[in-house]
C-alpha positions, 0 to 999 in steps of 0.5 A: 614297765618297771626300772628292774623289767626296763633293766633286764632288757638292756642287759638282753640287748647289751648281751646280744650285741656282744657276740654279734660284734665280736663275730664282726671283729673277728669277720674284720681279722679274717678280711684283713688276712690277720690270721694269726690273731683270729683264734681270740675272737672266735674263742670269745664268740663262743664266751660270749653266747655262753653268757647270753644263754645264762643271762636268758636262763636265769643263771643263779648269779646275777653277775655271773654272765657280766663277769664273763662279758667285762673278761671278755672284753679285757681279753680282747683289749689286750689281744689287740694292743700287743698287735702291732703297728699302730694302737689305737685309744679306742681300745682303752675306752672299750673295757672303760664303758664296760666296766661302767656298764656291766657293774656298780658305780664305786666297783667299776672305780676301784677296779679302774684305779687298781688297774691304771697302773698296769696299763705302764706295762702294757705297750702303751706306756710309750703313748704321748701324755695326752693318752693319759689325760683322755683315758682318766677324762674318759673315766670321769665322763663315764662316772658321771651318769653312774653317780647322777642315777645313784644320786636320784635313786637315793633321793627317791628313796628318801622321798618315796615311802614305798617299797622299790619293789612292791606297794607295801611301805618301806621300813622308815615309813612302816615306822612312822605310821605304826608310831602315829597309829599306835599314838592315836590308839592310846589317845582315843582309848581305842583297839589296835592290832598288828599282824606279822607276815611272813613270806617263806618262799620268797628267798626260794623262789629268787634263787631258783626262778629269779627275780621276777618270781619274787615280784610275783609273789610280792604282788600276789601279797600286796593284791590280797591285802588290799581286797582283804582290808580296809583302806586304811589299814597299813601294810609295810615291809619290815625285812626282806621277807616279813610285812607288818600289818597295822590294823586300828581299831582292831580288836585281838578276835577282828585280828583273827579274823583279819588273818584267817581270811587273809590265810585263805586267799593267799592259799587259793593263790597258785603261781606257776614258779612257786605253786601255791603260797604259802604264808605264815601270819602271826597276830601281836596287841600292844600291852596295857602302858607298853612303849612303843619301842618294846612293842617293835622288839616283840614284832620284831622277834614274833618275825624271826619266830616265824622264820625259824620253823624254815631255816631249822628245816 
């Protein structure tokens, strides 16, 4: 299991709690014959398996259902406080760990920051002193493991040379190893060759099926390229929908051949989203006494030609 799969299921179950523990609140106000304030509840169960549903159905924007469950909660934060006698912290502490659940790190501060000050007008402002210190304390607390996970990604990603989403390498180590083949290449007087992939249903398939048919076709990609190549040829991922493949000692006829068998087993490929994949594959050779910065710019610009037959359409 991957961190997105492992993700995607803690937020299933974050989303299934949600409305069983609003139905208990709700349960709880009508056991304790509070009937007044039984409408907020109810209304937010109905919310909340609204959000549910979108969050199993793939709904085209990701924060669209942690949206509705971080106002959900809010609203019921605030429906409580304004319930007299007695208010407990606990009610300040909820909409914290949401925020902190539901959105990134440095969104879930600034939105914690800007809205301190209107707890003063809330019936809070008469709290002891104390309150004030646990609600920034608890703030902190909850900051915290959001900042290490941050901080390990960033350090694994420094580290990794992979793609976080497929085996190809990830655009600094693309670069590398392009610089030491093409540095070999021109030492031992010998072929090297590149061929500029690119995927144009990859942004399609994200935002009609979801992420999961992304990593599909990434991983029918990488599965075909390594059945198709030899071991030491480089695949990497120069953007969102471009991979670069370095092949050495290549020549411009074994390129061809490279792409057309490659061509063919991505079309024998069908995937139940997407049906069958579709690929464009352009070859590009190094010039005689080209830098290797010039020749990156003509990859580079061999990709966006290739991506703009579909943006034109």
């Amino acid at each position: 299991m991957n961190e997105h799969q492992f993700s995607h299921r803690l937020m299933t179950l974050v989303y299934i709690a949600a409305p069983l523990l609003m139905a208990g609140y709700a349960a709880w106000r009508y056991a304790t014959g509070d009937y007044v304030t039984l409408f907020t509840p109810l209304f937010l169960v109905l919310v909340l398996l609204a959000a549910l549903l979108l969050h199993l159905f793939r709904s085209p924007s990701v924060y669209l259902p942690r949206m509705i469950l971080l106002v959900a909660t809010y609203v019921t934060m605030l429906a409580a406080i304004w319930q007299p006698p007695e208010i407990s912290l606990v009610w300040l502490g909820l909409p914290l760990a949401a925020t902190f659940l539901l959105l990134p790190l440095w969104s879930a501060l600034t939105i914690n920051v800007l809205l301190a000050p209107i707890w003063w007008f809330t019936p809070l402002h008469s709290a002891p002193p104390s309150w004030v210190v646990g609600f920034f304390a608890t703030a902190l607390l909850l900051a915290l493991p959001r900042w290490e996970q941050a901080r390990r990604q960033a350090l694994l990603r420094a580290t990794d040379s992979h793609d976080s989403e497929c085996s190809a390498y990830h655009i600094d180590a693309l670069h590398e190893r392009l610089q030491s083949e093409y540095q070999r290449a021109a030492v031992l007087n010998r072929h090297l060759a590149v061929l500029v992939i690119h995927l144009p249903q990859l942004d399609m398939a994200g935002e009609q099926f979801g992420h999961r048919a992304q990593l599909a076709l990434l991983d029918a990609l990488c599965q075909e390229v390594s059945h198709q190549c030899r071991d030491y040829d480089v695949l990497g991922r120069a953007t969102s929908t471009t991979f670069w493949l370095v092949l050495p000692t290549t020549s411009e006829s074994g390129a061809l051949l490279v792409r057309e068998r490659l061509t063919r087993a991505l079309s024998r490929r069908v995937l139940v989203e997407t049906g069958q994949i579709e690929v464009r594959i352009a070859v590009s050779l190094p010039r005689h006494r080209e830098d290797i910065n010039p020749f990156i710019q003509r990859l580079e610009a061999r990709a966006e030609a290739l991506a703009a037959p579909l943006e034109a359409a």
